[in-house]
LOPA-597887 format. One record per residue (C-alpha): residue in three letters; x, y, z. Coordinates in Angstrom, 1 decimal. Last residue first. Layout:
N
+-----+--------+--------+--------+
| res |      x |      y |      z |
+-----+--------+--------+--------+
| ALA |      X |      Y |      Z |
...
+-----+--------+--------+--------+
END
This chain:
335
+-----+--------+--------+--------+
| res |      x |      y |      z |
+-----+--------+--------+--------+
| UNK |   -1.1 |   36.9 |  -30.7 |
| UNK |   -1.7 |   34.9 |  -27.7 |
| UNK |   -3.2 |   37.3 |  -25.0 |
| UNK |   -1.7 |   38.5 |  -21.8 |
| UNK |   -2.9 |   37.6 |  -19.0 |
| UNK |   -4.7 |   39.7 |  -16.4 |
| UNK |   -8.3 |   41.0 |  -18.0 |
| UNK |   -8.6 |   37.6 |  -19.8 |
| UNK |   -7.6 |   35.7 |  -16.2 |
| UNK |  -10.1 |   37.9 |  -14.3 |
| UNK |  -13.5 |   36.9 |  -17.0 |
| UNK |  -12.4 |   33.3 |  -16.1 |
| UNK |  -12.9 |   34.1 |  -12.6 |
| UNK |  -16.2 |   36.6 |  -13.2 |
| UNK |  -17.5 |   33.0 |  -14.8 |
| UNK |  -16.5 |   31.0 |  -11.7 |
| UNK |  -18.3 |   33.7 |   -9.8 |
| UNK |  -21.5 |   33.7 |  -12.0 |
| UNK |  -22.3 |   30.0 |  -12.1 |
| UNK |  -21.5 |   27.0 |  -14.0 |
| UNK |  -19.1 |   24.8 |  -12.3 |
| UNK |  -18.4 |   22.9 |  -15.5 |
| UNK |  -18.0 |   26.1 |  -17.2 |
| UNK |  -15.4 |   27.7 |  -15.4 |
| UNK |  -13.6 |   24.9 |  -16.5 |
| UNK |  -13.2 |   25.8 |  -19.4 |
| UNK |  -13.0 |   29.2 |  -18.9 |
| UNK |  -10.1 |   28.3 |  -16.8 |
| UNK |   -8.9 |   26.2 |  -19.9 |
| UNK |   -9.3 |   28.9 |  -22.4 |
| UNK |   -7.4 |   31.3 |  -20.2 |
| UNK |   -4.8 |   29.3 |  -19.6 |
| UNK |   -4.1 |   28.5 |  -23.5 |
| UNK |   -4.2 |   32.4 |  -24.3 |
| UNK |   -6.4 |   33.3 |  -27.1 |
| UNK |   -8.1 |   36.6 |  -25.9 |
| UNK |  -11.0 |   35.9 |  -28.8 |
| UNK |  -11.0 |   32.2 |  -27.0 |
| UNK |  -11.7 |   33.6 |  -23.8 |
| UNK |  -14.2 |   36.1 |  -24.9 |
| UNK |  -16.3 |   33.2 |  -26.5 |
| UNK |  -15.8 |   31.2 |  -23.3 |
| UNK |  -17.4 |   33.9 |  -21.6 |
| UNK |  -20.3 |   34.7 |  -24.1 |
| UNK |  -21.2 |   31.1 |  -24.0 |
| UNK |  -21.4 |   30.6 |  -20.1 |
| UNK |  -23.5 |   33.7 |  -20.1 |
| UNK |  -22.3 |   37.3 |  -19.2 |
| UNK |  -22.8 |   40.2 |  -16.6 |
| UNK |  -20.4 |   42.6 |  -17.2 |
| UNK |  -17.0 |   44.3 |  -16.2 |
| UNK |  -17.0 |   41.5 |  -13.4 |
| UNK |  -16.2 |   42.8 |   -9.7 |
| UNK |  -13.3 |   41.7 |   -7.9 |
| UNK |  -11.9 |   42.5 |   -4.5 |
| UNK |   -8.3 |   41.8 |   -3.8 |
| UNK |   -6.9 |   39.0 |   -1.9 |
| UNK |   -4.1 |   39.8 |    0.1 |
| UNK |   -0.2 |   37.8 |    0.6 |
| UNK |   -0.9 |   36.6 |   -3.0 |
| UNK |   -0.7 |   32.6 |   -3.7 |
| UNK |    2.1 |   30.9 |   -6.4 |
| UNK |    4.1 |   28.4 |   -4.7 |
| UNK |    1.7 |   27.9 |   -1.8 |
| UNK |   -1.9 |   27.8 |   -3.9 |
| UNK |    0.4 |   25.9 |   -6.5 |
| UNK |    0.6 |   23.2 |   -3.3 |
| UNK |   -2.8 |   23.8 |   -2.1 |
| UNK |   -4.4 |   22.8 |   -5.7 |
| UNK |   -2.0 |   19.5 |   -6.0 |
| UNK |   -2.5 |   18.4 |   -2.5 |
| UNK |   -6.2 |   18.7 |   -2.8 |
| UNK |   -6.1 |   16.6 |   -5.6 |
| UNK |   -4.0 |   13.9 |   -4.5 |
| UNK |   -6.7 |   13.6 |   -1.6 |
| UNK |   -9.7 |   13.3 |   -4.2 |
| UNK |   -7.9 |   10.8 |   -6.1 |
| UNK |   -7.0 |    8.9 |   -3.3 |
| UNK |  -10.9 |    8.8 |   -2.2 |
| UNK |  -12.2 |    8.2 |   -6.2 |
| UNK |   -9.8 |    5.0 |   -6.4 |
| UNK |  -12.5 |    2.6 |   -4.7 |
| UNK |  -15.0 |    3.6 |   -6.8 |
| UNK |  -12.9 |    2.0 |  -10.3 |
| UNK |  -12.3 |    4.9 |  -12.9 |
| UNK |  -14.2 |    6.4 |  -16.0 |
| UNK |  -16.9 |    8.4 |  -13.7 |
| UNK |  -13.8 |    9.8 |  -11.5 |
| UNK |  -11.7 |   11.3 |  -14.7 |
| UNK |  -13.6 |   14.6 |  -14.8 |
| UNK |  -12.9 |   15.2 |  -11.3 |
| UNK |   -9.0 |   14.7 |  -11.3 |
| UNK |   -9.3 |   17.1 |  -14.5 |
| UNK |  -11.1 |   19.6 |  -12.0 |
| UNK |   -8.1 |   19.0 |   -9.6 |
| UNK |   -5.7 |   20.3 |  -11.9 |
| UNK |   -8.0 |   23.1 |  -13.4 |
| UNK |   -8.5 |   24.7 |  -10.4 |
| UNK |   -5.4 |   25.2 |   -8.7 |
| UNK |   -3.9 |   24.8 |  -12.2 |
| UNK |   -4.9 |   28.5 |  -13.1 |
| UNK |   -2.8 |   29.5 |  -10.3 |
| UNK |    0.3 |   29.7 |  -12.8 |
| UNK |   -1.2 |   31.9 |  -14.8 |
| UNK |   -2.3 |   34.7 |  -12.8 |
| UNK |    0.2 |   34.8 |  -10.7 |
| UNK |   -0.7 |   36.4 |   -7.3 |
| UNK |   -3.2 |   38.5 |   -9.6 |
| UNK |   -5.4 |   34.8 |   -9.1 |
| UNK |   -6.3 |   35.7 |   -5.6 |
| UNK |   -9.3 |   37.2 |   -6.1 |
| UNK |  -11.2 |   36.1 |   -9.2 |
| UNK |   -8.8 |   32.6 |   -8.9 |
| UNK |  -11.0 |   31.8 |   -5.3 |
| UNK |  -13.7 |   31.0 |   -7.5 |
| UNK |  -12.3 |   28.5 |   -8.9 |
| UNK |  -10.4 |   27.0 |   -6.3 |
| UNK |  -13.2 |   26.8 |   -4.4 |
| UNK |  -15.9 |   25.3 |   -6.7 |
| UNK |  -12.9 |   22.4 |   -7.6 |
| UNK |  -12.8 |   22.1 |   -4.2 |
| UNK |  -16.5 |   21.4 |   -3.5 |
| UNK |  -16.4 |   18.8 |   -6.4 |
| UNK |  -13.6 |   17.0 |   -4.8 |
| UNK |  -15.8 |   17.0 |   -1.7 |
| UNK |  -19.0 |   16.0 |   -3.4 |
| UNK |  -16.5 |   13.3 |   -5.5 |
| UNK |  -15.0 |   11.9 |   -1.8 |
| UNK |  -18.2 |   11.4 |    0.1 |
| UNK |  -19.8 |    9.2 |   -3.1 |
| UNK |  -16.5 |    7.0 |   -2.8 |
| UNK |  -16.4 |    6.9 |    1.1 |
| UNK |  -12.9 |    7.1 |    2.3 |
| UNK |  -12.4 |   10.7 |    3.7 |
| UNK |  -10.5 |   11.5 |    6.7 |
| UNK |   -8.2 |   13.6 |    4.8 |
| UNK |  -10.6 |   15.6 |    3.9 |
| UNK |   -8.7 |   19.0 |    4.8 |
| UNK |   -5.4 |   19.2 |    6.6 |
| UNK |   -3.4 |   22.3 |    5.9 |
| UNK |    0.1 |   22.5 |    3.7 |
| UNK |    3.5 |   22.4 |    5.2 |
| UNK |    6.9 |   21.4 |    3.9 |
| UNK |    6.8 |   23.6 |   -0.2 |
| UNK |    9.9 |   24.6 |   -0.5 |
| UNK |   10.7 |   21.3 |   -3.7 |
| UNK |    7.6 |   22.9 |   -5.2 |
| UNK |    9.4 |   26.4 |   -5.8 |
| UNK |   12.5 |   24.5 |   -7.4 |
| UNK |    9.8 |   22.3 |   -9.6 |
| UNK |    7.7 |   25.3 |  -10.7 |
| UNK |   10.6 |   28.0 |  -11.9 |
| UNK |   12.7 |   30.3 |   -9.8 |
| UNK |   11.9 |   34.3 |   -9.2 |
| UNK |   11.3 |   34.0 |   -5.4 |
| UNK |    8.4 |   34.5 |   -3.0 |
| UNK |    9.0 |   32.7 |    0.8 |
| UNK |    6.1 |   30.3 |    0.6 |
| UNK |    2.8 |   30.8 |    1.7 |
| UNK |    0.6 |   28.6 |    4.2 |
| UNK |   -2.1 |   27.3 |    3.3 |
| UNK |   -5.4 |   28.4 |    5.2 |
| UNK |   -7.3 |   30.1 |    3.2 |
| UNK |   -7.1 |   26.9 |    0.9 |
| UNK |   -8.6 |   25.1 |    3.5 |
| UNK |  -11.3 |   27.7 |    3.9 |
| UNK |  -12.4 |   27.6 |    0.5 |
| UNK |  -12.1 |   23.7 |    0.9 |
| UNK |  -14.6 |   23.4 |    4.0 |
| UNK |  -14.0 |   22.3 |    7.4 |
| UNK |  -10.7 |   23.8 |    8.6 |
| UNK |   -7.0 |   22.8 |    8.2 |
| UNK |   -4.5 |   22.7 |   11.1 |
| UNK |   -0.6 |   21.5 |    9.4 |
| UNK |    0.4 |   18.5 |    8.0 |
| UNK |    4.4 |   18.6 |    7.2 |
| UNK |    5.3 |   17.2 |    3.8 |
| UNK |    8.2 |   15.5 |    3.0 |
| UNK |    7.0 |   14.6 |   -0.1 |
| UNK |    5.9 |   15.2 |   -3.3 |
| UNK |    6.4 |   12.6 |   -6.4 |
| UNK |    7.0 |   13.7 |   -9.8 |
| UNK |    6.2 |   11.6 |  -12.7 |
| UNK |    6.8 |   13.3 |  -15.8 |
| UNK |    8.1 |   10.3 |  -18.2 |
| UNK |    4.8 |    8.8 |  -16.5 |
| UNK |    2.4 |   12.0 |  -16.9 |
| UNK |    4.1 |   12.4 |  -20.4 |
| UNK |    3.1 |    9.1 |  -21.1 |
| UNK |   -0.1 |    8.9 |  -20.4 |
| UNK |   -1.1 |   11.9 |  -22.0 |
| UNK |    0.4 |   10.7 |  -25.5 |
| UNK |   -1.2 |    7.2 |  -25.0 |
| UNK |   -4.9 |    9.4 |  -24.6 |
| UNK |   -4.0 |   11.6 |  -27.0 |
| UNK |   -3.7 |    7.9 |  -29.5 |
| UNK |   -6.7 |    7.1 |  -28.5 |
| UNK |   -8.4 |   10.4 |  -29.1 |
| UNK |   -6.8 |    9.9 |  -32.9 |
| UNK |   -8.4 |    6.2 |  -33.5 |
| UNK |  -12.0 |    7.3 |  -32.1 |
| UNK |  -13.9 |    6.2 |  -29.1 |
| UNK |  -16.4 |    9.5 |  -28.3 |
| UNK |  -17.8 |   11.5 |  -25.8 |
| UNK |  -16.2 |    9.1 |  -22.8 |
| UNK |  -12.6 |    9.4 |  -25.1 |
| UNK |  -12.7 |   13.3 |  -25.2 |
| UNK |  -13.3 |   13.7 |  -21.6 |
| UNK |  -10.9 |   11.1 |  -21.1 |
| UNK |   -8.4 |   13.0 |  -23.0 |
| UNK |   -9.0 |   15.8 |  -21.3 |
| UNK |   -8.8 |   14.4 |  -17.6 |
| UNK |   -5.0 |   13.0 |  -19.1 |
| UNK |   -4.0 |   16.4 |  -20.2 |
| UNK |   -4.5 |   17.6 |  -17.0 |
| UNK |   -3.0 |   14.8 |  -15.1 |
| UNK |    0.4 |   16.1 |  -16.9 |
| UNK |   -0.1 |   19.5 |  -17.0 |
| UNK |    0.5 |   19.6 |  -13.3 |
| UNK |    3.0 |   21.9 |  -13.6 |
| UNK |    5.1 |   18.9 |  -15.5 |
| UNK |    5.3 |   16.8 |  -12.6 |
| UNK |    2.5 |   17.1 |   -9.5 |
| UNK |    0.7 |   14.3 |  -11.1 |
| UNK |    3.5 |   12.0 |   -9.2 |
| UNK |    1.6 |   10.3 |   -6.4 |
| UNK |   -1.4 |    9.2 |   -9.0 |
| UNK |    0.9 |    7.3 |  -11.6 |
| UNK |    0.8 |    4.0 |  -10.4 |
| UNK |   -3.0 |    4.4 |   -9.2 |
| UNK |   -4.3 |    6.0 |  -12.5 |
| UNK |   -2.2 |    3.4 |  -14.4 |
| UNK |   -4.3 |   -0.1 |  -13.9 |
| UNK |   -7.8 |    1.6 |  -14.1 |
| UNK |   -6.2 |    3.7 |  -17.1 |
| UNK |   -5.4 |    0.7 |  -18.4 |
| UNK |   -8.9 |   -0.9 |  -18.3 |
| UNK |  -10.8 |    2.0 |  -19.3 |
| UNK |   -8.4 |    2.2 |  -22.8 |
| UNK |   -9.8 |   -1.3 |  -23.7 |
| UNK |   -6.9 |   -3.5 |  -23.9 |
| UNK |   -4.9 |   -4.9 |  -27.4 |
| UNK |   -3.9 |   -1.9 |  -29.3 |
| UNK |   -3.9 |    0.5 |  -26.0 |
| UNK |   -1.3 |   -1.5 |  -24.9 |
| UNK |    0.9 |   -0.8 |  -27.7 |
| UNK |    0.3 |    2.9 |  -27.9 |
| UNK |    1.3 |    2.7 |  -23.7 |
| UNK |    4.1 |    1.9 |  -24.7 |
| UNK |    4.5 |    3.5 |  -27.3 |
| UNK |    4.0 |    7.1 |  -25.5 |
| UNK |    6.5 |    5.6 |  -22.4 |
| UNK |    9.5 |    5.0 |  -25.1 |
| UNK |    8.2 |    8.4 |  -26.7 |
| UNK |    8.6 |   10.5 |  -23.4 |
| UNK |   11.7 |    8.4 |  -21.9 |
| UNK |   14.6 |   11.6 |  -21.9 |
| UNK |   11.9 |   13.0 |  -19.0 |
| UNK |   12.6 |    9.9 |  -16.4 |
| UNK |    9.8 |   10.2 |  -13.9 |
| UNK |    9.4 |    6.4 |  -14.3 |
| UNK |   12.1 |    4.4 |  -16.8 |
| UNK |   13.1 |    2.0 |  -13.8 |
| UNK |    9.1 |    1.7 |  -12.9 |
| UNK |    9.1 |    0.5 |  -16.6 |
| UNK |   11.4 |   -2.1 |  -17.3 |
| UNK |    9.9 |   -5.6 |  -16.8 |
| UNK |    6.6 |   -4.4 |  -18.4 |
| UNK |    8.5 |   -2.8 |  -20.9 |
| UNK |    9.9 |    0.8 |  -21.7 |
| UNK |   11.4 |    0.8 |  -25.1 |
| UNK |   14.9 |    2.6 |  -25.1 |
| UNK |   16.1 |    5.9 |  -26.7 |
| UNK |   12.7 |    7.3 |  -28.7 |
| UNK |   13.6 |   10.6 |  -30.1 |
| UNK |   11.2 |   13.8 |  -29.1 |
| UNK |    8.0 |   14.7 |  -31.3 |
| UNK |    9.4 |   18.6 |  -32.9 |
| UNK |    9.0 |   21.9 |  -31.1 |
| UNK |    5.4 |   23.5 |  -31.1 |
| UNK |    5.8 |   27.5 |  -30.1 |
| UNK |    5.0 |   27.9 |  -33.6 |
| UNK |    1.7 |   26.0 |  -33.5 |
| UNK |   -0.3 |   28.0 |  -31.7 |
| UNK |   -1.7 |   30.7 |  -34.1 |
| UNK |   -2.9 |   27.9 |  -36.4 |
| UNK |   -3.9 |   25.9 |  -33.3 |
| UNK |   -6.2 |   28.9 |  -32.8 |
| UNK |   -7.5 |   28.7 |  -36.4 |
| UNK |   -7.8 |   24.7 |  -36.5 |
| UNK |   -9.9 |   24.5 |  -33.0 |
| UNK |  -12.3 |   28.0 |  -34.1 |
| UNK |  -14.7 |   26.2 |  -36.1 |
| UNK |  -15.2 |   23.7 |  -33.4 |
| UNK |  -16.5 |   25.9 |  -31.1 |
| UNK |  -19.3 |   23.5 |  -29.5 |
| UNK |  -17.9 |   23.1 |  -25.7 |
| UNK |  -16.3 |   19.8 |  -26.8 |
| UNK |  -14.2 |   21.2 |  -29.5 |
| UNK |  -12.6 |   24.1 |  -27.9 |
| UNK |  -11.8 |   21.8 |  -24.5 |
| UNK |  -10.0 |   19.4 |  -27.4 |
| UNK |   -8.6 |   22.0 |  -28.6 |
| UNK |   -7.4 |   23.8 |  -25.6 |
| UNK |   -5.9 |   20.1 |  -24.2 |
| UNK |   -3.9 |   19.3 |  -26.7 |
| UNK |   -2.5 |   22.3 |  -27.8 |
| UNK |   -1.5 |   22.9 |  -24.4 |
| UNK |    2.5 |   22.1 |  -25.0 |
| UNK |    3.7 |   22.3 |  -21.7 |
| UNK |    6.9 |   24.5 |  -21.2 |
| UNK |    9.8 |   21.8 |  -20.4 |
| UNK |   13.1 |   23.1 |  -22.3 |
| UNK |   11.3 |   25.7 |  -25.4 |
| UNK |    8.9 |   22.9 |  -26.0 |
| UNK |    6.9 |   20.4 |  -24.3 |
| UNK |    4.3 |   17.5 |  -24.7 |
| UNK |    5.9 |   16.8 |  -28.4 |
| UNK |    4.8 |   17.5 |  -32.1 |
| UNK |    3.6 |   15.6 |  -34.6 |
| UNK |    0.7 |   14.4 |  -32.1 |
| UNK |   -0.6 |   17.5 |  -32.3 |
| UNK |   -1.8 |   17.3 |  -35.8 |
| UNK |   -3.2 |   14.2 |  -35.7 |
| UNK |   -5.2 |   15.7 |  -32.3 |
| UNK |   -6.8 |   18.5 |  -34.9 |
| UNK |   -7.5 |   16.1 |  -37.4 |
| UNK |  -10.0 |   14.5 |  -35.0 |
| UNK |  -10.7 |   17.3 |  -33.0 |
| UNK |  -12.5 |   19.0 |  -36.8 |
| UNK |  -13.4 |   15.4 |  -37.2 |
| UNK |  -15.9 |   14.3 |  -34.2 |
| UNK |  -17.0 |   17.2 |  -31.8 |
| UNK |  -20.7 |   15.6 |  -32.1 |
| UNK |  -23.2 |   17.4 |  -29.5 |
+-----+--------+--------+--------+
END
């Protein structure tokens, strides 16, 4: 399957705009369209950007180039989004793209918890795009992703491990909540001291993407009856480290065990912030395929929808698919 020129001019149109708007809300654009555009629904990638593009605020000013003598200054420094996008622009003009991303990915890997998480996100979908297809525009998403993630960097620390169990389902069982409270992502991530052990002893390359791909199962599936803690916000519980997983083919074997413990950190920390005391139980409304799930997804419109459905899809059976089926009955739809 080709998803060449409808994602092509899609992506120039993104670029126009910046990786946030309205303060720091994530721009999805980006991501839904190319997740649109590789699951064969190209016709619909200009329509929904269409109904997207008014939350869209204007590509931010450029203040001061980050350099190779400058940049772990400019790190995690929001106000630097365009100095870090040329950047890495400029070094994606004279090295293959798989070459900086093998330099990057271990620079940047402690701070994928900035921006929501949107920021390692968008980088698994432009790799996703870029291993389907080397094109000017995907690129150019993949300097964009980069540097948000770096302007984004957000480190987590000071955490406190705490008794895990054996499998990933059960790890996630295990996380402790926080105290609930009405403030945003970074505020509720700063409260978050404890989170279980699980895979931590992992070091084995081929060990770390069965266990990575075992979370990515768990969090999934654990969104059909948890996800009414906050149904939007534990989308990323999935889809964070599922973009972790997307990227392991395209990186070096001896960063897939850091990758898969940055991961878990990411999906037990939103499972913390954002987790409901109970699960509830779930049963689908109806029995669908793959394709008449992401179809409903992209009738409902909603960028976390799309990309749960999206993933949903990569782990392919029914209660991933009742998951993404939960986020359309829970979130409201982008109109």
């Amino acid at each position: 399957m080709t998803t060449t020129g409808h994602l092509e001019e899609a992506l120039e149109r993104v670029h126009a705009a910046g990786p946030e708007f309205d303060g720091w809300l994530t721009n999805h654009a980006p991501m839904v369209v190319e997740a649109l555009a590789t699951h064969g629904q190209t016709g619909a990638v200009h329509r929904w950007l269409d109904l997207y593009q008014d939350r869209l605020d204007d590509f931010p000013d450029r203040s001061e180039p980050v350099t190779d003598a400058n940049w772990a200054e400019a790190l995690g420094d929001p106000r630097r989004i365009a100095d870090w996008t040329d950047y890495y622009a400029r070094m994606l003009a004279e090295r293959p793209w798989r070459d900086v991303l093998a330099t990057w990915w271990p620079r940047l890997l402690s701070g994928l918890y900035g921006g929501a998480t949107h920021t390692v996100i968008r980088v698994g979908h432009a790799v996703r795009a870029l291993e389907a297809a080397e094109t000017p525009p995907r690129i150019a998403e993949f300097a964009h992703a980069l540097g948000y993630w770096a302007a984004r960097h957000q480190p987590l620390t000071g955490i406190t491990a705490v008794p895990g169990a054996p499998t990933a389902a059960q790890a996630l069982d295990a996380v402790p909540a926080i105290a609930p409270g009405n403030v945003g992502f970074r505020k509720r991530l700063a409260a978050v001291h404890q989170l279980p052990v699980w895979a931590d002893d992992v070091t084995d390359p081929d060990t770390a993407r069965a266990r990575l791909t075992e979370l990515v199962h768990a969090a999934t599936h654990r969104y059909a009856t948890h996800g009414h803690g906050e149904p939007t916000m534990l989308v990323h519980a999935a889809t964070a480290p599922n973009a972790v997983l997307r990227t392991l083919d395209s990186l070096p074997r001896d960063l897939w065990a850091p990758s898969l413990h940055a991961a878990w950190t990411a999906s037990a920390a939103v499972t913390a912030m954002y987790g409901p005391v109970e699960p509830v139980a779930y049963t689908p409304p109806a029995r669908l395929t793959p394709e008449e799930v992401l179809e409903r997804a992209l009738a409902h419109g909603d960028e976390h929808v799309i990309k749960l459905a999206d993933t949903a899809l990569d782990v392919g059976d029914e209660q991933a698919l009742a998951a993404a089926l939960r986020a359309v009955e829970m979130s409201d739809p982008l109109v």
